[in-house]
PyMOL Python script that loads the backbone (N, CA, C, O; Angstrom):
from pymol import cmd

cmd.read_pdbstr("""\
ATOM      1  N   UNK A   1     -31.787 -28.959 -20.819  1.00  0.00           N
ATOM      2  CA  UNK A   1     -31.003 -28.404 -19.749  1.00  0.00           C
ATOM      3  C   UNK A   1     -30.534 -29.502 -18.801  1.00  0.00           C
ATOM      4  O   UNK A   1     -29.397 -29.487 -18.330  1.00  0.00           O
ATOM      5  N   UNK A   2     -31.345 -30.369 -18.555  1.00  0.00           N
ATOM      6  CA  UNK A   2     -30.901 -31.749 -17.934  1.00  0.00           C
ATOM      7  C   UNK A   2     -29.567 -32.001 -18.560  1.00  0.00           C
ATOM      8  O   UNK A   2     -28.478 -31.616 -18.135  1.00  0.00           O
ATOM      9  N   UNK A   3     -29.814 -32.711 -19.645  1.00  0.00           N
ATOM     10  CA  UNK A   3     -28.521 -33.360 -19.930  1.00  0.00           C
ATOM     11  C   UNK A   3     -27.402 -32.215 -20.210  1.00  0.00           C
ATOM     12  O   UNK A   3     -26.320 -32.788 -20.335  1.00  0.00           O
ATOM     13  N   UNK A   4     -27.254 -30.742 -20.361  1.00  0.00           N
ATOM     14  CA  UNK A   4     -26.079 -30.140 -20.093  1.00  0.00           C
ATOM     15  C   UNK A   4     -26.019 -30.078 -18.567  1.00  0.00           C
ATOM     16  O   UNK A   4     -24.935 -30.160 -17.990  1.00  0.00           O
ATOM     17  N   UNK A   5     -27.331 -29.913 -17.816  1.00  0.00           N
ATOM     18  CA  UNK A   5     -26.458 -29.646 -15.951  1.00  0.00           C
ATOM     19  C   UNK A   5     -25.947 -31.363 -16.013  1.00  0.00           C
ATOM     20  O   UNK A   5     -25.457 -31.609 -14.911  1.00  0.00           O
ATOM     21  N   UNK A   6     -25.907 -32.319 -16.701  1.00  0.00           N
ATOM     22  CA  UNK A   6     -26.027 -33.579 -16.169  1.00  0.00           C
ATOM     23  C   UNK A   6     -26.372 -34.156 -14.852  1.00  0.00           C
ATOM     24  O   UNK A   6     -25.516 -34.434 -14.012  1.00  0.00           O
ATOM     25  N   UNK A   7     -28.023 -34.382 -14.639  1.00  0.00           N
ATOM     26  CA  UNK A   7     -29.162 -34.556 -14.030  1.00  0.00           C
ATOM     27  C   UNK A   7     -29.849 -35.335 -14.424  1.00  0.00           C
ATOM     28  O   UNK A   7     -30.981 -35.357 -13.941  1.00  0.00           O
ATOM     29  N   UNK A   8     -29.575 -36.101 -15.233  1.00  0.00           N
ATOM     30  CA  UNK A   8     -30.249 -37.114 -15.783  1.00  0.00           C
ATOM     31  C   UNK A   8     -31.521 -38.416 -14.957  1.00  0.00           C
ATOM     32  O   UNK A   8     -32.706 -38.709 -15.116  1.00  0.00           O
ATOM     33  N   UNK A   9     -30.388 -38.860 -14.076  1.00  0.00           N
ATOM     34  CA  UNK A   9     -31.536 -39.391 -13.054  1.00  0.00           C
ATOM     35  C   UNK A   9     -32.335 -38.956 -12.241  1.00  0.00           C
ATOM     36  O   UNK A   9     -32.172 -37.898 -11.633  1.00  0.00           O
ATOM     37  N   UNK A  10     -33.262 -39.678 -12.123  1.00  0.00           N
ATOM     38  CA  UNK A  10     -34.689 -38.914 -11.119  1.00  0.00           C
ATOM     39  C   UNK A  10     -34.716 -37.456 -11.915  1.00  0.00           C
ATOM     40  O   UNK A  10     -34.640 -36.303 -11.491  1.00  0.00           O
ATOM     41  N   UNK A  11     -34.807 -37.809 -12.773  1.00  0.00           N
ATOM     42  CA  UNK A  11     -35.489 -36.607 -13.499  1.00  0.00           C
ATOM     43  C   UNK A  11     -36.763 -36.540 -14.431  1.00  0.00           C
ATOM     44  O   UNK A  11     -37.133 -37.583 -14.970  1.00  0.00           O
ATOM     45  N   UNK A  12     -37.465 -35.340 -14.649  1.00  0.00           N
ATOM     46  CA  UNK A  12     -39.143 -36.086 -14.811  1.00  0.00           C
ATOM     47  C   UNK A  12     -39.246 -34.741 -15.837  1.00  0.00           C
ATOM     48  O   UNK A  12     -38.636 -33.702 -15.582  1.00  0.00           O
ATOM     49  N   UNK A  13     -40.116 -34.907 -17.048  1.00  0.00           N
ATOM     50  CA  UNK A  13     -40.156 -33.958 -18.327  1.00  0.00           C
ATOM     51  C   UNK A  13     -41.791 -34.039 -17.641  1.00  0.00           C
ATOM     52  O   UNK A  13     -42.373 -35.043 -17.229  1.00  0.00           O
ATOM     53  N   UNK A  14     -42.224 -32.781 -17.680  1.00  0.00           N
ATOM     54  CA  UNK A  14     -43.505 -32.654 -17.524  1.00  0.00           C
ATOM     55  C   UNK A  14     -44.304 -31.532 -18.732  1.00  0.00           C
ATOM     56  O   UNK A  14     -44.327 -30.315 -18.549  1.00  0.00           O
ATOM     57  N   UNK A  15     -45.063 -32.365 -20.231  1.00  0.00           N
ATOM     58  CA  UNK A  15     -45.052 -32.099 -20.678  1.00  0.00           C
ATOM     59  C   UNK A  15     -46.489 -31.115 -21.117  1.00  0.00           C
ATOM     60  O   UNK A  15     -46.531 -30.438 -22.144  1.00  0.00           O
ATOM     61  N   UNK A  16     -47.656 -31.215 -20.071  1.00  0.00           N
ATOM     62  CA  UNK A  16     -48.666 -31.119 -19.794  1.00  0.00           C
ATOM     63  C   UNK A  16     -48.975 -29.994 -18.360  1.00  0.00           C
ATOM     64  O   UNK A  16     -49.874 -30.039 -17.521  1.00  0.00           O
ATOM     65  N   UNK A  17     -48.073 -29.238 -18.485  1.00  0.00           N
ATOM     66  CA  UNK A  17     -47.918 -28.303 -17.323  1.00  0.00           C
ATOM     67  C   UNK A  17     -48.780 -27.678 -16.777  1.00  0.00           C
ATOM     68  O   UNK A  17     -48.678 -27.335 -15.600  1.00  0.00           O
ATOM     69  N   UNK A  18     -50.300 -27.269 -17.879  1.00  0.00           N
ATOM     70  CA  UNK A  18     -51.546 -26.184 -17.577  1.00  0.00           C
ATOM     71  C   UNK A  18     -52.605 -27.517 -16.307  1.00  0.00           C
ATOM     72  O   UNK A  18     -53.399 -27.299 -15.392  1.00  0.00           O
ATOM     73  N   UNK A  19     -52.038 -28.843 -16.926  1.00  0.00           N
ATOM     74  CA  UNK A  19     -53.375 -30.114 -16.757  1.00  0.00           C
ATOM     75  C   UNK A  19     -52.597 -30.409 -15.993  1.00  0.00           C
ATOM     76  O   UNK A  19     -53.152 -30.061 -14.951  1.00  0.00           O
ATOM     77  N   UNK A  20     -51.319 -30.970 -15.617  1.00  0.00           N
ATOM     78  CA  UNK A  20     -50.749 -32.074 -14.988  1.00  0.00           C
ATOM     79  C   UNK A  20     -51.467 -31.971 -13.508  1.00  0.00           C
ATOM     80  O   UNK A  20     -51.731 -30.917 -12.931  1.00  0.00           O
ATOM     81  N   UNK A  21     -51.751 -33.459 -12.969  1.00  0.00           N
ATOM     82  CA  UNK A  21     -52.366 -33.673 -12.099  1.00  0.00           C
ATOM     83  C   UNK A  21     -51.643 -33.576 -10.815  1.00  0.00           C
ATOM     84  O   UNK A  21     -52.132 -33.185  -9.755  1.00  0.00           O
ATOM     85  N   UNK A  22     -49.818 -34.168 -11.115  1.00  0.00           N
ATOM     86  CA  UNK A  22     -48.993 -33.643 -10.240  1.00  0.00           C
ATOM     87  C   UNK A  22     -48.754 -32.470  -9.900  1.00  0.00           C
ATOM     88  O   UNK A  22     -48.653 -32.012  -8.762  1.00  0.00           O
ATOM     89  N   UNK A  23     -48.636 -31.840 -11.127  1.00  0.00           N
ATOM     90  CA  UNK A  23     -48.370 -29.697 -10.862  1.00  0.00           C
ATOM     91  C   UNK A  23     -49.524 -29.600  -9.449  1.00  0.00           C
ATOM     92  O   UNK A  23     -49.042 -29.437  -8.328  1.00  0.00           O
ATOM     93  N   UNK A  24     -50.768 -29.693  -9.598  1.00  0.00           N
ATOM     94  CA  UNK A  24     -51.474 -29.424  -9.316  1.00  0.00           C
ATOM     95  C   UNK A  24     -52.096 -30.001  -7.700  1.00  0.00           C
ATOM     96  O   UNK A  24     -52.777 -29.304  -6.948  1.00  0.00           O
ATOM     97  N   UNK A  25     -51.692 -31.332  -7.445  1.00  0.00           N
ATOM     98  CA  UNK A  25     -51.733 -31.740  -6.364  1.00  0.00           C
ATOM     99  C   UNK A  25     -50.575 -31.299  -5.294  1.00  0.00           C
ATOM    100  O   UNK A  25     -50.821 -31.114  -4.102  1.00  0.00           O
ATOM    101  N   UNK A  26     -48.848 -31.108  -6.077  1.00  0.00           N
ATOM    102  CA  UNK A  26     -47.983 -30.400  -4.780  1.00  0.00           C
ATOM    103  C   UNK A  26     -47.907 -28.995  -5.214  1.00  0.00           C
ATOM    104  O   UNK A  26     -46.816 -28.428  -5.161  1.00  0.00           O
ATOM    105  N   UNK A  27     -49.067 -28.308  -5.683  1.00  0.00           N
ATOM    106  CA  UNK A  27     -48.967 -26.728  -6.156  1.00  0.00           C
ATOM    107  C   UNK A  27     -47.776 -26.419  -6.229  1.00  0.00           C
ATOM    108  O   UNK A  27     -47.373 -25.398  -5.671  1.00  0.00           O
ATOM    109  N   UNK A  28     -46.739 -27.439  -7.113  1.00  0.00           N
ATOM    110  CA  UNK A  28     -45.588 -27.100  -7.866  1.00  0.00           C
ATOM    111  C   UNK A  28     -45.291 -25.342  -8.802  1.00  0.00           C
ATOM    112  O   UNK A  28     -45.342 -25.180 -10.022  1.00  0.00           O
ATOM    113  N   UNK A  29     -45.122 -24.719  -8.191  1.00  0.00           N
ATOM    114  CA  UNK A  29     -44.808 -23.205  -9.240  1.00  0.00           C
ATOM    115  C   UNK A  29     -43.371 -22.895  -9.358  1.00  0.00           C
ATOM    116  O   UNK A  29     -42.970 -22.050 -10.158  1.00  0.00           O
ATOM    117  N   UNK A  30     -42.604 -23.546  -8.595  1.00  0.00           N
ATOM    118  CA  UNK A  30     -41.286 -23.365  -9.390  1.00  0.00           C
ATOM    119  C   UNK A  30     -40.194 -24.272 -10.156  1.00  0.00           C
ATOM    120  O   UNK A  30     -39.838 -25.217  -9.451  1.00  0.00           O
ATOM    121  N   UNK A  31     -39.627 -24.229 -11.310  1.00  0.00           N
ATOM    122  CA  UNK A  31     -38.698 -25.452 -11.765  1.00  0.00           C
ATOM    123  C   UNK A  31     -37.352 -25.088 -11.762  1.00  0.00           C
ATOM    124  O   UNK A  31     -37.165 -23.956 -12.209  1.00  0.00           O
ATOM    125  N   UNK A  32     -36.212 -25.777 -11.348  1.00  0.00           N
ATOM    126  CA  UNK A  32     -35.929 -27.310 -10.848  1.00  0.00           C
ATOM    127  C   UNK A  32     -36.527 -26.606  -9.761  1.00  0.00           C
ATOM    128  O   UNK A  32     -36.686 -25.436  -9.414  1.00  0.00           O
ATOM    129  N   UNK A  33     -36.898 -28.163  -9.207  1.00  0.00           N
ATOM    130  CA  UNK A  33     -37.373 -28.362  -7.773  1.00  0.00           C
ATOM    131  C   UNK A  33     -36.771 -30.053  -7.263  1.00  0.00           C
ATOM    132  O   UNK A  33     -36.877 -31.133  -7.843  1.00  0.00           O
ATOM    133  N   UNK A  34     -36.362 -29.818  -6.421  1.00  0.00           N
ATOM    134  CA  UNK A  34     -36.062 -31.208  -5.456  1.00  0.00           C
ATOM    135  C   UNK A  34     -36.945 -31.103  -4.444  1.00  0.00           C
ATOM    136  O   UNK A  34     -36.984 -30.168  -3.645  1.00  0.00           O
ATOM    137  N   UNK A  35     -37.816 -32.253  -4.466  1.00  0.00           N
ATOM    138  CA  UNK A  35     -38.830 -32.948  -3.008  1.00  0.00           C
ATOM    139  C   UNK A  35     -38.469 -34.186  -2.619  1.00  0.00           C
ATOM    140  O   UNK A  35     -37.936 -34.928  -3.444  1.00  0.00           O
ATOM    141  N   UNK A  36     -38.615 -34.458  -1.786  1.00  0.00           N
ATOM    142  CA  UNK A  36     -38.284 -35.733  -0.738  1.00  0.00           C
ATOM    143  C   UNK A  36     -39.398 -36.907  -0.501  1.00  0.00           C
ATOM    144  O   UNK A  36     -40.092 -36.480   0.422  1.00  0.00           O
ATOM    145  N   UNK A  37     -39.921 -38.258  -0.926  1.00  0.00           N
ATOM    146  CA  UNK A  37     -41.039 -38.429  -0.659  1.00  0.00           C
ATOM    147  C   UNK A  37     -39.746 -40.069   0.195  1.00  0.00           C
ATOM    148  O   UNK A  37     -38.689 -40.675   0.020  1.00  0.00           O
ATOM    149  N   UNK A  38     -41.279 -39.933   1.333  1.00  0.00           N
ATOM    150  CA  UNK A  38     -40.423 -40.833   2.454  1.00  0.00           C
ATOM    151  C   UNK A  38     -40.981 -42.736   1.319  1.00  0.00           C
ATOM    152  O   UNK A  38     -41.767 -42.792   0.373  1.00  0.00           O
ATOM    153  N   UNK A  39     -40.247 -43.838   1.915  1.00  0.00           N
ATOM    154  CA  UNK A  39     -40.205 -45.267   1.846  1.00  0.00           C
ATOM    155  C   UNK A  39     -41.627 -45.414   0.981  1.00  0.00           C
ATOM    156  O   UNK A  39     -41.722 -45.952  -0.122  1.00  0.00           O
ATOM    157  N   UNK A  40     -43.222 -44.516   2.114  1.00  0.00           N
ATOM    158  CA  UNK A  40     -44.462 -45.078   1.030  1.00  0.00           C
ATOM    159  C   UNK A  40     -44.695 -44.394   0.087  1.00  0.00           C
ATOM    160  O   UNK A  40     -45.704 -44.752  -0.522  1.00  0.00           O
ATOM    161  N   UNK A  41     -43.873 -43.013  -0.557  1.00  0.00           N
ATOM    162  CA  UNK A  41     -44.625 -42.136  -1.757  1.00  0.00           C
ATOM    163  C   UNK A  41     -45.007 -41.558  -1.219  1.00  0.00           C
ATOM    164  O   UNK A  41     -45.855 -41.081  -1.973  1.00  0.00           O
ATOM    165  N   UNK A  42     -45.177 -40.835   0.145  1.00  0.00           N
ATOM    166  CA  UNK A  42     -45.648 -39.610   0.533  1.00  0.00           C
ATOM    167  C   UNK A  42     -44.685 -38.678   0.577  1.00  0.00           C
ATOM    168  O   UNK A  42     -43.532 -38.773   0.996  1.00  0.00           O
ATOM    169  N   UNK A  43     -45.535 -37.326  -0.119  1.00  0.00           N
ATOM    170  CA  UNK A  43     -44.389 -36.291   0.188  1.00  0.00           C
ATOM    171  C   UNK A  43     -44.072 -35.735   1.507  1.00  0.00           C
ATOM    172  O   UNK A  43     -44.805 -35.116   2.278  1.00  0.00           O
ATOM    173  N   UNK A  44     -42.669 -36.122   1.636  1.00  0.00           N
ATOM    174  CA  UNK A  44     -42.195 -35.677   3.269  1.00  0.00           C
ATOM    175  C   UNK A  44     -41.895 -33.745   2.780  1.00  0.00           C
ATOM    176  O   UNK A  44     -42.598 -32.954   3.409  1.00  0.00           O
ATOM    177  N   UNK A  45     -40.978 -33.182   1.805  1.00  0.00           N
ATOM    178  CA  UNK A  45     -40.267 -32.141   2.121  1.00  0.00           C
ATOM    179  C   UNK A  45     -40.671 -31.769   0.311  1.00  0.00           C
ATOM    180  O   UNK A  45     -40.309 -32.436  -0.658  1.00  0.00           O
ATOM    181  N   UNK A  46     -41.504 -30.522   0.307  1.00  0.00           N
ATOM    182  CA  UNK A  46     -42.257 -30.063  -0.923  1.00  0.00           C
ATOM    183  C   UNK A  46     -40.884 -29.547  -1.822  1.00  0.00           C
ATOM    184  O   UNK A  46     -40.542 -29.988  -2.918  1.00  0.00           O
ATOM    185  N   UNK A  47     -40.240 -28.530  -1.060  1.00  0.00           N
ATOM    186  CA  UNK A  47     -39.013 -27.886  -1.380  1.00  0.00           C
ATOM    187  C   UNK A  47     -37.688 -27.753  -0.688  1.00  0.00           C
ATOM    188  O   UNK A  47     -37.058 -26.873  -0.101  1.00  0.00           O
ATOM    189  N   UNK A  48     -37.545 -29.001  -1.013  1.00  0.00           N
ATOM    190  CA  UNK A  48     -35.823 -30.005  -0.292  1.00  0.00           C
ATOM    191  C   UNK A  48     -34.740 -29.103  -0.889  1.00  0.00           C
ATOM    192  O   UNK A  48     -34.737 -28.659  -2.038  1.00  0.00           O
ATOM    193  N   UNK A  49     -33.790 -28.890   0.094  1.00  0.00           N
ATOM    194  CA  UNK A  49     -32.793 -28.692  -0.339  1.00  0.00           C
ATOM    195  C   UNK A  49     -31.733 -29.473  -1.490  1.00  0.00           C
ATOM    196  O   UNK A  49     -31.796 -30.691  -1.651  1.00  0.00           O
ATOM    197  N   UNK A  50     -30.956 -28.780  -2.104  1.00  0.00           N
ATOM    198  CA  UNK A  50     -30.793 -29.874  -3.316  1.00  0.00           C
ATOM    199  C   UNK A  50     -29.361 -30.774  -2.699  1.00  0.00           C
ATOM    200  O   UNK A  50     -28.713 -30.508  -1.687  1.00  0.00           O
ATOM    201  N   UNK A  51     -29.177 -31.716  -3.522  1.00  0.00           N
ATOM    202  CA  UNK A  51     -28.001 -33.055  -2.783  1.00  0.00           C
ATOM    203  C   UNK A  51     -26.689 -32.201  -2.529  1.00  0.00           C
ATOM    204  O   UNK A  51     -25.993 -32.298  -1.519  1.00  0.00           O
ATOM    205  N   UNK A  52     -26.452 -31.329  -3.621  1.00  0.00           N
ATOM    206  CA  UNK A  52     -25.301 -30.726  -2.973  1.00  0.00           C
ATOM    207  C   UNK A  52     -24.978 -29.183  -2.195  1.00  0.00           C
ATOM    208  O   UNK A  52     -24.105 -28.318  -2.269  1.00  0.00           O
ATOM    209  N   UNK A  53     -26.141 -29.398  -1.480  1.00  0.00           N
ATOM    210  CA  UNK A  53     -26.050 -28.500  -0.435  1.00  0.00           C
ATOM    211  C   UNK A  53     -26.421 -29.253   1.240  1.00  0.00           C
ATOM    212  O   UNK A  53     -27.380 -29.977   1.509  1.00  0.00           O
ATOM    213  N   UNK A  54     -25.175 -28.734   2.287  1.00  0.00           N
ATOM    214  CA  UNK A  54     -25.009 -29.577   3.055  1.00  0.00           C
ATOM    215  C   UNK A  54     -26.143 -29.762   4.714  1.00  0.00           C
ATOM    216  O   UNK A  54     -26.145 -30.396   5.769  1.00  0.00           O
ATOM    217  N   UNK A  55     -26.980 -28.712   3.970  1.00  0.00           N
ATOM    218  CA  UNK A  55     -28.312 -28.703   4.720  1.00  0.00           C
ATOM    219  C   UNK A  55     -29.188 -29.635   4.478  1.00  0.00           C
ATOM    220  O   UNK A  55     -30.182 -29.903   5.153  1.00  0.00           O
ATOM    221  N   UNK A  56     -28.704 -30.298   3.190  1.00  0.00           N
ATOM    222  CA  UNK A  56     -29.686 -31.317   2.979  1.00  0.00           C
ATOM    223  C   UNK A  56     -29.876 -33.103   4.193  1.00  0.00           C
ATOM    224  O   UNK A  56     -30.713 -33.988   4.363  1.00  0.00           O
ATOM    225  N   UNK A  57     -28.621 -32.763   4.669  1.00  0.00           N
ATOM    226  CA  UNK A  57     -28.303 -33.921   5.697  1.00  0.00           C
ATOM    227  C   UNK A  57     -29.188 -33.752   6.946  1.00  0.00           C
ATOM    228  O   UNK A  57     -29.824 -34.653   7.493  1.00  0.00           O
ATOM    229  N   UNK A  58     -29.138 -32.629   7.265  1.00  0.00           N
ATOM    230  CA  UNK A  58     -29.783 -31.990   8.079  1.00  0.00           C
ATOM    231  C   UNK A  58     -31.730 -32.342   8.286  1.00  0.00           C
ATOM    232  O   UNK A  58     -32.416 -32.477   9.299  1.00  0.00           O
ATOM    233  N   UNK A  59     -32.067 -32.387   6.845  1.00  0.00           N
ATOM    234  CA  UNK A  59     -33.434 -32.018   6.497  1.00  0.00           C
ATOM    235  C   UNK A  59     -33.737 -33.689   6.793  1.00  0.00           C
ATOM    236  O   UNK A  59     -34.413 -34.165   7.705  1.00  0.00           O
ATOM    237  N   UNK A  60     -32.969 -34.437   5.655  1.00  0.00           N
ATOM    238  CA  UNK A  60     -32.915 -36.243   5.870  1.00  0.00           C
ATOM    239  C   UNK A  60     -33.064 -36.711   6.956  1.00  0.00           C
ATOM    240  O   UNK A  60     -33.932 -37.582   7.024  1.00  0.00           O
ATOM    241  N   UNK A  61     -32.408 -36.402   8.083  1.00  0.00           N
ATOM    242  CA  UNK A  61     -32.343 -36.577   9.262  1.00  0.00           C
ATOM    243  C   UNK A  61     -33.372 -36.587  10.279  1.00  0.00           C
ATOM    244  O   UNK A  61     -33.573 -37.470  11.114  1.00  0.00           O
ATOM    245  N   UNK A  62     -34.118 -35.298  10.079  1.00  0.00           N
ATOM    246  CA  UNK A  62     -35.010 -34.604  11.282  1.00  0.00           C
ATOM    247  C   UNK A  62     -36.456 -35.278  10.230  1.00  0.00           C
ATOM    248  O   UNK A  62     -37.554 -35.304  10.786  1.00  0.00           O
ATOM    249  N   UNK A  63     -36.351 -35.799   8.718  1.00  0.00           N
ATOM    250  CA  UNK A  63     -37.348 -36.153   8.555  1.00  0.00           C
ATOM    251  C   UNK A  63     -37.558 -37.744   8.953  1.00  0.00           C
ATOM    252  O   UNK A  63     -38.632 -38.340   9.047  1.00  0.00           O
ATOM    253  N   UNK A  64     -36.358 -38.208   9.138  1.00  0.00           N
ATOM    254  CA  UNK A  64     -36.129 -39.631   9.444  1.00  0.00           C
ATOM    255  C   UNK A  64     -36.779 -39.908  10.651  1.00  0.00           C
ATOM    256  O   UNK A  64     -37.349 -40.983  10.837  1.00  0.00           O
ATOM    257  N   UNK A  65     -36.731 -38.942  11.553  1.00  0.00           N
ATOM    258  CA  UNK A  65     -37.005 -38.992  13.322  1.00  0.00           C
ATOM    259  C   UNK A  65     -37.837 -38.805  13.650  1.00  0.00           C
ATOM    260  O   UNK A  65     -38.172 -39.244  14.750  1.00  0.00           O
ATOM    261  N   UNK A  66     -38.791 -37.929  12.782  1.00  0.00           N
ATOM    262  CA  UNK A  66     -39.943 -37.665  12.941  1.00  0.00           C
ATOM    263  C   UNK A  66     -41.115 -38.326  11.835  1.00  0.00           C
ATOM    264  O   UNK A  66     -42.311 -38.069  11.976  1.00  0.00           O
TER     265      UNK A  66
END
""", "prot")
cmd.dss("prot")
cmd.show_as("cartoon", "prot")
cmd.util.cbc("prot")
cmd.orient("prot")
């Protein structure tokens, strides 16, 4: 489905879904999902708005400032 939405980058096959250690640390339950992790790898925004929606400027912003 990736490569027909063409999404290719920053994109992640998670093939281990029951175990994955990621599922399980951002209690990931829905797919696609866009999250935001700030400069060190921390997750800033679990369930980011996606790039082409114009709230997403919004979210970038107020996470930048704070």
């Amino acid at each position: 489905m990736s490569q027909k939405q063409q999404i290719e980058e920053n994109n992640y096959l998670i093939l281990n879904s029951r175990s994955s250690k990621f599922i399980t640390q951002t209690k990931l339950e829905a797919i696609p999902r866009y999250m935001i992790y700030d400069k060190n790898g921390q997750l800033s925004h679990q369930d980011a708005p996606g790039p082409d929606q114009k709230v997403v400027l919004e979210v970038l912003s107020y996470l930048q400032n704070h």
